[in-house]
C-alpha positions in Angstrom: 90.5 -175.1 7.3 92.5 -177.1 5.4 93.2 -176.4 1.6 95.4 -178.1 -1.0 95.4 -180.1 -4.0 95.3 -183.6 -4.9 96.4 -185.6 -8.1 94.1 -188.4 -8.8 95.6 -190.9 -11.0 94.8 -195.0 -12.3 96.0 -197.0 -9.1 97.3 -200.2 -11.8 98.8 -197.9 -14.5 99.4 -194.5 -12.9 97.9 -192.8 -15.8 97.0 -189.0 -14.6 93.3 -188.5 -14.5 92.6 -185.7 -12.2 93.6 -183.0 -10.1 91.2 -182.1 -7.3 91.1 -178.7 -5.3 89.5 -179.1 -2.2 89.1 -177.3 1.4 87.2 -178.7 4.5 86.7 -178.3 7.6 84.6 -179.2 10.8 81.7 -177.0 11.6 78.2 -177.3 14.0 76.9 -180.0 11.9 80.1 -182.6 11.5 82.6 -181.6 8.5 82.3 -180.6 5.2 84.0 -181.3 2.1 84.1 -179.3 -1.1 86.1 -179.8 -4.3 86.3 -178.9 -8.1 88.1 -180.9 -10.4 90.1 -180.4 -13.6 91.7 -182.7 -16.4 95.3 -183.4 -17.1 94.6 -180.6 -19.6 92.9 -178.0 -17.2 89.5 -178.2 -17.9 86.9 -178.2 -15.4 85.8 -182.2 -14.7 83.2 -182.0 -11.9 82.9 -181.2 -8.4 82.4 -182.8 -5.0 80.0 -181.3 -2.0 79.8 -183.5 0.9 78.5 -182.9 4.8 79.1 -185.1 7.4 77.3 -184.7 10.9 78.8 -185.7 13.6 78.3 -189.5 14.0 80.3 -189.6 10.2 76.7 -190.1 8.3 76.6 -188.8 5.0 73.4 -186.1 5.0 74.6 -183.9 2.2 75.8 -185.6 -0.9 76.5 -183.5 -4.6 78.9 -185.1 -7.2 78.7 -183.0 -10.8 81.1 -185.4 -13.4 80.7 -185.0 -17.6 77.2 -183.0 -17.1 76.0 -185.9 -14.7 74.6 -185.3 -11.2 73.9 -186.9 -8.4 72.2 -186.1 -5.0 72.3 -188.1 -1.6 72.1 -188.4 1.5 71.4 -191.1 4.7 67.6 -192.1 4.6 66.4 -195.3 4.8 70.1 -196.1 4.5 71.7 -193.8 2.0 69.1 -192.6 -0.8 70.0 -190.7 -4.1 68.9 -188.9 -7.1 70.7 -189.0 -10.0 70.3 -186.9 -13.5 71.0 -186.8 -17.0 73.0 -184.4 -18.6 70.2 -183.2 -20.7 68.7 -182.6 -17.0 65.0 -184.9 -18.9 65.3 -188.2 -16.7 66.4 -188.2 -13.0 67.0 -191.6 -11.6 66.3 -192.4 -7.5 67.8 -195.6 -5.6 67.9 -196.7 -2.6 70.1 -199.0 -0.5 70.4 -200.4 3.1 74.5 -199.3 3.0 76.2 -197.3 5.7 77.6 -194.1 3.4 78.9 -193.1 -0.2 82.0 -193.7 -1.8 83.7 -192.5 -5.1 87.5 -191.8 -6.8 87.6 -188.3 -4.4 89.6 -188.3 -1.2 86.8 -187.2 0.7 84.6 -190.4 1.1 87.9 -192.0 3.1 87.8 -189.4 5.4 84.4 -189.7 5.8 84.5 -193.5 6.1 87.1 -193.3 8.4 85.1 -190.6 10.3 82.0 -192.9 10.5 83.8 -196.1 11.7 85.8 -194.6 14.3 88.2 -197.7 14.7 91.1 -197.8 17.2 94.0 -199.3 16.6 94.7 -202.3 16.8 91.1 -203.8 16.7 89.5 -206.2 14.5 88.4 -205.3 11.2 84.9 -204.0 10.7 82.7 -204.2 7.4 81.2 -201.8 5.6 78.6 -201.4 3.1 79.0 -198.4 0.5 77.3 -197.2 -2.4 80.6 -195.8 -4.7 79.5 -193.5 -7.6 81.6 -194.3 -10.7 83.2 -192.2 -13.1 83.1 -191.0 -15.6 78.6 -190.9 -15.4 78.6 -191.7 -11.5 77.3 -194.7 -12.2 76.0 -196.5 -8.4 77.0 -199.7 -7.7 77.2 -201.1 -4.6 80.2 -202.6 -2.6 81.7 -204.2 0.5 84.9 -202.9 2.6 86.6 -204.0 5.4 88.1 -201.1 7.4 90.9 -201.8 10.0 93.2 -199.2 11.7 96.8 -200.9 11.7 98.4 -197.9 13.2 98.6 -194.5 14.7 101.4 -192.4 14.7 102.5 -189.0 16.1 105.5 -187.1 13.3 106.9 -184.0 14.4 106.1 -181.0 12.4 107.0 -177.1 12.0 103.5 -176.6 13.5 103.5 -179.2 16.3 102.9 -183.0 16.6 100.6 -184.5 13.5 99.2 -188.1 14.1 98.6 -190.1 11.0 96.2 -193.1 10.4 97.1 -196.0 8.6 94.2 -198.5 7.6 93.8 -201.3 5.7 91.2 -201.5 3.5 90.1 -204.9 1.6 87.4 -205.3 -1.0 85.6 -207.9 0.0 84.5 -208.9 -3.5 88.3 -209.4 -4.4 90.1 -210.0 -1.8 92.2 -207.0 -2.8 93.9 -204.8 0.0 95.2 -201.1 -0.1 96.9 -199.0 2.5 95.0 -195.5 3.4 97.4 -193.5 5.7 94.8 -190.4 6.7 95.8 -187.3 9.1 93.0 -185.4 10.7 90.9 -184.6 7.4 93.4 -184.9 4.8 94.6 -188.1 2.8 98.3 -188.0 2.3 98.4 -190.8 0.2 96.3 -193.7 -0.9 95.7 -195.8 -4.1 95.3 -193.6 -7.0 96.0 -190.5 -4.5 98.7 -188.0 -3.6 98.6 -185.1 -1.7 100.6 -182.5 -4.3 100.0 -179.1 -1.8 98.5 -178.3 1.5 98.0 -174.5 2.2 96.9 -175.4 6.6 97.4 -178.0 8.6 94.8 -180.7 8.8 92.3 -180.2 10.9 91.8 -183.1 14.0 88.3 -184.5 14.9 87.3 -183.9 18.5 
């Protein structure tokens, strides 16, 4: 079971925004993903709970950011609840996307995950529903995912093969490099990997 820490910062002016404490692993039902975040300053920021099963769908979403919440899942491609802080008005929507993103490491593993691309191939597109901070906001957005390479680095603990994608938004034209091992992102816009207690774990 991977466990470690991430620093989330602004991808165009590095400005620290986040640190995120996570551990995951795979289980019966796919992978799960939990997290808790805290300001620059330490104070608790919100918290991520995601399940995967184990075709990579999203069927257990729960984001917690400034007294905000949101619920999801895939139904009727991916459906979600989300809530106030005063907990008086809770908002549903609805959208014919594949999965979930957000500014948390976890939705590109679980991107990655669902996609399954080999390297090499062409680019696929994805539809994703991204929740926005700092009220998790929904909008909804376009990616295309490539796998450019796939690499095996020799490590204390044996072999460890790391992804690197591609990822463009579509409505932009704007590209990023994701380099991913197992279930852990070692680095990606707006996120480093600062410690990692076990070794990633590798998806059957």
């Amino acid at each position: 079971m991977p466990r470690g820490r991430y620093s989330l910062h602004d991808p165009h002016g590095h400005t620290p925004l986040a640190e995120e404490h996570f551990h995951c692993a795979p289980g019966p039902s796919g992978w799960r993903y939990v997290s808790q975040l805290t300001t620059p300053s330490g104070d608790h920021a919100g918290s991520v709970d995601l399940t995967l099963d184990d075709l990579g769908r999203p069927i257990r979403l729960e984001l917690h950011a400034a007294s905000w919440q949101v619920r999801g899942a895939a139904l009727d491609g991916v459906t979600w609840v989300r809530t106030d802080p005063a907990g008086t008005e809770a908002t549903e929507g609805n959208v014919p996307a594949h999965a979930f993103t957000g500014t948390s490491p976890a939705f590109l593993v679980a991107t990655a995950r669902l996609l399954r691309l080999t390297p090499g191939a062409s680019a696929t597109r994805v539809r994703l529903v991204a929740f926005t901070d700092p009220v998790l906001a929904p909008r909804t957005l376009d990616q295309s995912w490539a796998l450019i390479s796939r690499e095996a680095h020799a490590t204390d603990s044996g072999p460890l093969t790391v992804d690197t994608y591609q990822v463009t938004a579509l409505d932009t034209g704007e590209q990023s490099a994701v380099h991913l091992a197992g279930d852990v992102v070692l680095a990606a816009p707006g996120i480093e990997l600062e410690h990692l207690e076990t070794p990633p774990s590798s998806f059957a």
